[in-house]
C-alpha positions as CSV (number, residue, x, y, z in Angstrom):
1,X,-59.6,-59.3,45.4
2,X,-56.3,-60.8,44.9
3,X,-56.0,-60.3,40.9
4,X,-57.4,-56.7,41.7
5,X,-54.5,-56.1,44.7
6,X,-51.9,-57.1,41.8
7,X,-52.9,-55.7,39.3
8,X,-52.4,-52.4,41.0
9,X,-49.3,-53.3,42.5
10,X,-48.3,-54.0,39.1
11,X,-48.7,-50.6,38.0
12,X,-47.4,-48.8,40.8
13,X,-50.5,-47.7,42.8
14,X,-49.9,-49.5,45.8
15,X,-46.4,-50.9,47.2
16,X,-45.4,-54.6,46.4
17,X,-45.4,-57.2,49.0
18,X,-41.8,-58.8,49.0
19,X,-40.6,-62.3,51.0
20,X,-37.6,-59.8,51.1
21,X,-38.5,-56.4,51.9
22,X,-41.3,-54.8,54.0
23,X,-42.3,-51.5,53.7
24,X,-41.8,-49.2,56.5
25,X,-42.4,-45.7,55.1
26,X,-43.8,-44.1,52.0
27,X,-44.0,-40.7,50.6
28,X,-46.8,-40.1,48.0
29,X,-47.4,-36.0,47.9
30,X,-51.2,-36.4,48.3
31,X,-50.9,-33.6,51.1
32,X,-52.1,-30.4,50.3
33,X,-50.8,-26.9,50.9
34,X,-46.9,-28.0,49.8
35,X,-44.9,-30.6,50.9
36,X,-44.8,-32.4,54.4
37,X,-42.0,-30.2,56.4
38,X,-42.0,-33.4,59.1
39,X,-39.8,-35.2,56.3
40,X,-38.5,-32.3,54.3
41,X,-36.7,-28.9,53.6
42,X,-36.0,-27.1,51.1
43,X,-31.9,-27.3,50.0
44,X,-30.1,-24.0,50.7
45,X,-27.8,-22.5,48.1
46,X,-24.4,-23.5,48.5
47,X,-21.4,-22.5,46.5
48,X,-20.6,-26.5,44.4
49,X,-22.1,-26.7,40.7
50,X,-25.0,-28.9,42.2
51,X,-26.6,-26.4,44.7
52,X,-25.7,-22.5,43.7
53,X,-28.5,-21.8,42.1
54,X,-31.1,-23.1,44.8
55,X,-33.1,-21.4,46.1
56,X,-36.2,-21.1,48.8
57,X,-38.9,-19.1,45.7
58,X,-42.2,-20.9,46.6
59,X,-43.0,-21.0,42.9
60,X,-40.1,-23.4,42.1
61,X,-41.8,-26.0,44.6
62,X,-45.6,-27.5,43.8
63,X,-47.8,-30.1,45.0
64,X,-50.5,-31.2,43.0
65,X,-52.6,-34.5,41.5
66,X,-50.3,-36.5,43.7
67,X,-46.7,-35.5,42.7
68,X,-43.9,-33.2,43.9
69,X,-42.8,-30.9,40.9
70,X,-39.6,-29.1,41.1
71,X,-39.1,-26.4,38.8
72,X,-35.6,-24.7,37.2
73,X,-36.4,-21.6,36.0
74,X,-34.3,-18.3,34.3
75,X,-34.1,-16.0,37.3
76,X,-36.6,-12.5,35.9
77,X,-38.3,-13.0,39.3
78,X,-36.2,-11.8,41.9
79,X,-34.3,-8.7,41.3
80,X,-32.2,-8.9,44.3
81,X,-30.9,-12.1,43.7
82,X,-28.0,-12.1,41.3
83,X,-27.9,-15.6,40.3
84,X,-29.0,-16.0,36.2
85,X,-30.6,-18.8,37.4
86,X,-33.2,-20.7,39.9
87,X,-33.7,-24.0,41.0
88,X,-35.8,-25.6,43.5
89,X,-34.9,-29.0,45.8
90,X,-35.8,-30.6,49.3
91,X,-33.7,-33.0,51.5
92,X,-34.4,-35.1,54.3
93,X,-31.7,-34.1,56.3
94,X,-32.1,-34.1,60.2
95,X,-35.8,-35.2,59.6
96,X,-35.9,-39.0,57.8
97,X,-33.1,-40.9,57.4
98,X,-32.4,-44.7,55.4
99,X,-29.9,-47.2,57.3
100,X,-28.2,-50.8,56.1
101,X,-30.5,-53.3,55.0
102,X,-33.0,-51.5,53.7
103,X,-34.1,-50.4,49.8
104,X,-34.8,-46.8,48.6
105,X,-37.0,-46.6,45.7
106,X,-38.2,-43.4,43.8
107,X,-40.7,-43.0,41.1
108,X,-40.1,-40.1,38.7
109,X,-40.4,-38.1,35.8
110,X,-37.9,-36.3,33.8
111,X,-38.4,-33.1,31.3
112,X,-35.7,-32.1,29.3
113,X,-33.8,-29.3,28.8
114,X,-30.1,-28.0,27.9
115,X,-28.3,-28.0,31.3
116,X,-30.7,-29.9,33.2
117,X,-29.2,-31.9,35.8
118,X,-31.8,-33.7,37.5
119,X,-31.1,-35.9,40.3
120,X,-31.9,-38.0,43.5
121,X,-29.2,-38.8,45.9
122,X,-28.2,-39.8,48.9
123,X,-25.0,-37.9,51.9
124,X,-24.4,-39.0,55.4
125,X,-26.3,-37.3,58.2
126,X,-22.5,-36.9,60.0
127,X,-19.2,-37.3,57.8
128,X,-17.6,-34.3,55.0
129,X,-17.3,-35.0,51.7
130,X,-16.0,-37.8,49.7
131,X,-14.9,-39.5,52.9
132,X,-18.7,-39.9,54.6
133,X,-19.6,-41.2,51.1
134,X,-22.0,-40.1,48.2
135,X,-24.8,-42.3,46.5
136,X,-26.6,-41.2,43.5
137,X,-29.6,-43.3,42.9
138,X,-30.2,-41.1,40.2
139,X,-28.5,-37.9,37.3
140,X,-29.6,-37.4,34.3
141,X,-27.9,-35.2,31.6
142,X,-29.9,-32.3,29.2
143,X,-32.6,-34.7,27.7
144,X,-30.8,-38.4,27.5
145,X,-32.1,-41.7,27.4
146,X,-30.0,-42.4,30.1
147,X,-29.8,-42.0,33.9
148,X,-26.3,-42.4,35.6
149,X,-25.9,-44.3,38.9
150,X,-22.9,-43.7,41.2
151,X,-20.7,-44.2,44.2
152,X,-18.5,-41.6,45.8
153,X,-16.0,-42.1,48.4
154,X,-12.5,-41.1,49.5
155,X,-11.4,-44.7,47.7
156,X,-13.3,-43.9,44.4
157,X,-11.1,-40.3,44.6
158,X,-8.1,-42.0,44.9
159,X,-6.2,-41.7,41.8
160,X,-5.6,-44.5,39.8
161,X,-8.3,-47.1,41.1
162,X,-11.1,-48.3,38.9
163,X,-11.7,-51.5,40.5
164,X,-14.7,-52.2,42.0
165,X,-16.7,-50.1,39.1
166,X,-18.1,-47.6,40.9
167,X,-21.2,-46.3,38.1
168,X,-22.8,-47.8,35.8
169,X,-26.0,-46.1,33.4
170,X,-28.9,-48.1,31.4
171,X,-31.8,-46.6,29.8
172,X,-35.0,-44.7,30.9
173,X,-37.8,-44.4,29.3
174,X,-37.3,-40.1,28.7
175,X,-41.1,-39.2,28.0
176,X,-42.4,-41.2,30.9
177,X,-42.3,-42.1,34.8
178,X,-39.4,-44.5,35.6
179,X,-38.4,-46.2,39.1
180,X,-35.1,-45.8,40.7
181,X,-33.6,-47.5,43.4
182,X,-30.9,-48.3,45.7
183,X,-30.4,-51.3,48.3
184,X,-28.2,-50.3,51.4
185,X,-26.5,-53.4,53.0
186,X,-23.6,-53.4,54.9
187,X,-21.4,-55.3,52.3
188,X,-22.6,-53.9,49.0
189,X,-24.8,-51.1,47.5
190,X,-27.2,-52.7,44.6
191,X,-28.8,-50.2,42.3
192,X,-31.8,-50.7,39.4
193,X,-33.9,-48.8,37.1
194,X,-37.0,-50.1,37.1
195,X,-36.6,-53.0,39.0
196,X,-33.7,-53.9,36.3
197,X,-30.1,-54.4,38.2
198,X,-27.4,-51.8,37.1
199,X,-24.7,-52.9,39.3
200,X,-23.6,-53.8,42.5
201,X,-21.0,-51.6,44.1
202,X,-19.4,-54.4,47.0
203,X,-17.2,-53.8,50.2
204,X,-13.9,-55.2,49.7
205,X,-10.3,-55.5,52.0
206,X,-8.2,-53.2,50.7
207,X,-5.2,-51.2,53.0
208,X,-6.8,-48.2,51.1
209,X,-8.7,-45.9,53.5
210,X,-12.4,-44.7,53.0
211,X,-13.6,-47.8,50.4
212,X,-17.1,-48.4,51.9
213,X,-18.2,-45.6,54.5
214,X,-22.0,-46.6,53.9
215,X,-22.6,-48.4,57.3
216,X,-24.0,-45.4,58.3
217,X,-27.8,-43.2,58.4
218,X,-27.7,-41.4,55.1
219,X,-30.4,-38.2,54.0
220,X,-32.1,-38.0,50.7
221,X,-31.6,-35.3,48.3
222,X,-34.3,-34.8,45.5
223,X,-33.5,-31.7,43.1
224,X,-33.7,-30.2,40.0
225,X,-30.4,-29.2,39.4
226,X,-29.0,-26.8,36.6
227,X,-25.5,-26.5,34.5
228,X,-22.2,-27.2,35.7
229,X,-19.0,-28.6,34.7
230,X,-20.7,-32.0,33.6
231,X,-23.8,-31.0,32.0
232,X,-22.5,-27.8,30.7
233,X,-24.1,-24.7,29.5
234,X,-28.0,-23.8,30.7
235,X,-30.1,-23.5,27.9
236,X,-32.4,-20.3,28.7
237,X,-34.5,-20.5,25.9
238,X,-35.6,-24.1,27.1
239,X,-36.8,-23.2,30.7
240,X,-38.7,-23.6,33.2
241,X,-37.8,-27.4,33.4
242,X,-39.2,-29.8,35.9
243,X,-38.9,-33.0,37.1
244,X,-41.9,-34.5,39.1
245,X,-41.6,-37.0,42.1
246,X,-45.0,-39.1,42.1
247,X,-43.4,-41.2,45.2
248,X,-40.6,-42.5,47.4
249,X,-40.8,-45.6,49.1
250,X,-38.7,-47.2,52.0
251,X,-38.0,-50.9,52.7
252,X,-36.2,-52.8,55.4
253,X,-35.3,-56.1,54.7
254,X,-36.9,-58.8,56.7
C-alpha cells in the first residue's frame, strides 16, 4: 500500500506528505456545474493591461475532467461590449486567503498564443498597489519555454535598486502540465517550478520604506490574461487560447 500511495504522490494524484508542510486545503475542480463560488469569483474588468479585457461570459470559464479552463477569446460574441477582446479569470479575494508560513502550489497547463499572458498571482486582501506588495507565482509570455517569477513592492519601484533580485525565470515544459509554487514566510518568499528553486526573494534592513510588505493575508489571482505593454500585440488569428488549472494546493508549515 505504501509503494502504491507513492507512486501516486509521485505523479501528482494525491498531495505529498512533508516533515515540513501539512496540507490544509486543496482545490481540484472535480465539482460539477462551474467552479466552487465558496472560494472563487470571477475578476471584473478593470482599466490596467492585466484586467481590461475580463470579463463575466460564462463560455470563457469551464469545468470539466478535473480542471479549470480559462479561455481568451476574440470578442464576435457580445455586440454590446466594445472591447476587441475577451478573457476569463477568478480570484479568491474576500473568500480564501494564504498567510506567512505556508506554501502555495499550482498545477497547470499553458497553450500558446501571440499576446497570451497567462498568469497566477498573488495581492493583499487590504494595502493599494505596489506598497501592499505583488507576488507572481507565475507569467508566461506568447508561447515561451519560460515562466517568469516576481516580487513587487514600493522598494522594487524605487528607482535605482536591484539588490535583493527581485525575479528570476527557468524553464517549463510548454506542451505539458508544470507545478508552480511559492513559500510565504515572514523573512523571505522562496519560489520553484516544479519543485526546482528559482530564487529566494529575503527581508532585509534597509531605511528604504515598503521592502517586504508580505507579513500579511494575500488572495490568489488565476487568469488568462491577453496583450499589453509586455507581451505586446494579440494575435487574433491564434485564439481562443486557454490555460487549464488541474489543482491548487495549500500548506502550512509544521
Amino acid at each position: 500500500m505504501k509503494t502504491f500511495l507513492f507512486l501516486l504522490c509521485m505523479a501528482g494524484m494525491i498531495a505529498c506528505s512533508s516533515p515540513k508542510w501539512e496540507l490544509v486545503w486543496e482545490e481540484n475542480f472535480d465539482q460539477t456545474g462551474g467552479f466552487d463560488e465558496t472560494y472563487w469569483s470571477k475578476i471584473p474588468r478593470g482599466t490596467s493591461d492585466w484586467n481590461n479585457y475580463m470579463s463575466d461570459y460564462d463560455s470563457l470559464f469551464a469545468v470539466q475532467d478535473g480542471k479549470l479552463i480559462l479561455r481568451g477569446i476574440v470578442n464576435n460574441v457580445l455586440p454590446g461590449d466594445t472591447a476587441p477582446f475577451l478573457t476569463g479569470g477568478v480570484f479568491s479575494k474576500d473568500k480564501f486567503l494564504f498567510e506567512p508560513e505556508g506554501r502555495v502550489e499550482i498545477r497547470a497547463k499553458l497553450f500558446g498564443a501571440r499576446g497570451a499572458w497567462p498568469a497566477i498571482w498573488m495581492l493583499p486582501q487590504v494595502g493599494k498597489w505596489p506598497d501592499g506588495g505583488e507576488i507572481d507565482i507565475m507569467e508566461r509570455l506568447n508561447g515561451e519555454s519560460i515562466a517568469y517569477q516576481t516580487v513587487h513592492s514600493r522598494y522594487t519601484h524605487t528607482p535605482g535598486i536591484k539588490e535583493p533580485p527581485s525575479s528570476a525565470t527557468d524553464t517549463i515544459d510548454p506542451g505539458d502540465y508544470n507545478v508552480y509554487s511559492v513559500e510565504l514566510y515572514a523573512d523571505s518568499l522562496s519560489f520553484y517550478i516544479n519543485d526546482t528553486h528559482t530564487f529566494t526573494y529575503p527581508r532585509v534592513k534597509t531605511d528604504i520604506e515598503g521592502q517586504f510588505p508580505f507579513v500579511k493575508p494575500f488572495y490568489l489571482l488565476i487568469d488568462m490574461q491577453l496583450g499589453g505593454s509586455w507581451v505586446g500585440a494579440v494575435g487574433a488569428e491564434d485564439l481562443p487560447v486557454e490555460m487549464w488549472i488541474d489543482r491548487v494546493r495549500y500548506y502550512k508549515r509544521k
